[in-house]
N, C-alpha and C positions, 0 to 999 in steps of 0.2 A: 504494500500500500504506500502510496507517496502520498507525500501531502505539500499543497500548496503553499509556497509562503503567503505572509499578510500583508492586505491590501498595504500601497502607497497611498500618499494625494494623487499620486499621478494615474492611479487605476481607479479614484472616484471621478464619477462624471458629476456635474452641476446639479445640484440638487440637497437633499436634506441632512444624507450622509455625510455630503464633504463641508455641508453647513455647523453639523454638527462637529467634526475636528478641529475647523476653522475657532468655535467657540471654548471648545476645549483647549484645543494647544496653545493659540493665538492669547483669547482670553481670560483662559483660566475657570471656565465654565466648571461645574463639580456635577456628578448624577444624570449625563444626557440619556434623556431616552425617548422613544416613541411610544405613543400613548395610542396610535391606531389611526390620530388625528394631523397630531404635530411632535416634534420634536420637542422636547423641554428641557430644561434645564434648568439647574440654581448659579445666579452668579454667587461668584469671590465671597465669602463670609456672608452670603446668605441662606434664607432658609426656605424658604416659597420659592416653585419650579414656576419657570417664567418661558414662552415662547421663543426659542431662539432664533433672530434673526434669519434671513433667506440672503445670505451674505453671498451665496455663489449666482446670483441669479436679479438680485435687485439693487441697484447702481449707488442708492443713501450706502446702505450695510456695506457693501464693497469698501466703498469710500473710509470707511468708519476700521476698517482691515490695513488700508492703506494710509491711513494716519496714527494710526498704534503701530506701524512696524517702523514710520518715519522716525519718533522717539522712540524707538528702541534698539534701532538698526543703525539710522542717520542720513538712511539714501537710498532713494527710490526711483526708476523710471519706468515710461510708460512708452512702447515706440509702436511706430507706424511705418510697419516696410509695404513701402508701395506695390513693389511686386508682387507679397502676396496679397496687399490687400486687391490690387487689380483681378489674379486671380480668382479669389474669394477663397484663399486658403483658412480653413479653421475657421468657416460662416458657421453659424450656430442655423440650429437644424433648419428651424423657421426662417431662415435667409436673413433676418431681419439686424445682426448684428455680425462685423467682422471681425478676425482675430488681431491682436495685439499683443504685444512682447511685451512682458513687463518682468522688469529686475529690481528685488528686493535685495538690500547687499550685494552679493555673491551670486544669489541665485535670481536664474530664469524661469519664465514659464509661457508658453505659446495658449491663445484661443480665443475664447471672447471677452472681454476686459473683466465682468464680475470671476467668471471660474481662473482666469489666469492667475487677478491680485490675491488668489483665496491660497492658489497651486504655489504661486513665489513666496507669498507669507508661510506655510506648511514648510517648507524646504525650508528658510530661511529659520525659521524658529527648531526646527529639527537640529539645524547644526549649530545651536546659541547654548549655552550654559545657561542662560538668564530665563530663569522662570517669569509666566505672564504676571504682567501689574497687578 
């Protein structure tokens, strides 16, 4: 019997799973779970499960991922390579959004700007000593 290793960020697709480690690792979320409905979780020294964010998929929460890694990292980009976006490499399914490179630190991460800041933050908090705020 073999067995798989464990998921990355880079094998979560957009959505509540990779919202959920985003809230975890990133910030320090305690208790996430699925309720059937939503996702929840208690923040930092609290006690009441609270809705967590749709940080891979809604442009505020994203935002809110890429200003916590700004203080904690120091440096952040967001790029726009023409080629592929002409192409429409890494368009999100619905067409409606194209991908984007973004580098937290050190690390990269290619797709549609919410799952990418989510994908560079994961990586970058990965290789930090510095537990979330």
């Amino acid at each position: 019997m073999t067995h798989a290793p464990p998921p990355t960020q880079d094998d979560l697709a957009a959505g509540r799973e990779l919202d959920a480690e985003v809230a975890t690792k990133v910030f320090g979320w305690c208790d996430c779970v699925w309720d059937g409905w939503s996702w929840l979780g208690t923040l930092p020294g609290g006690t009441e499960r609270w809705p967590i964010p749709a940080y891979s998929t809604d442009i505020s929460a994203a935002w809110q991922v890429l200003d916590e890694m700004v203080w904690r990292v120091g440096t952040a980009t967001i790029r726009l390579d023409m080629e592929d976006y002409g192409r429409g490499a890494g368009t999100s399914p619905g067409g409606a959004e194209r991908a984007v490179w973004v580098t937290i630190g050190e690390h990269t991460a290619f797709g549609p700007i919410c799952e990418a800041i989510c994908k560079a933050a994961l990586a970058a908090v990965s290789a930090m000593a510095i537990p979330p705020a």
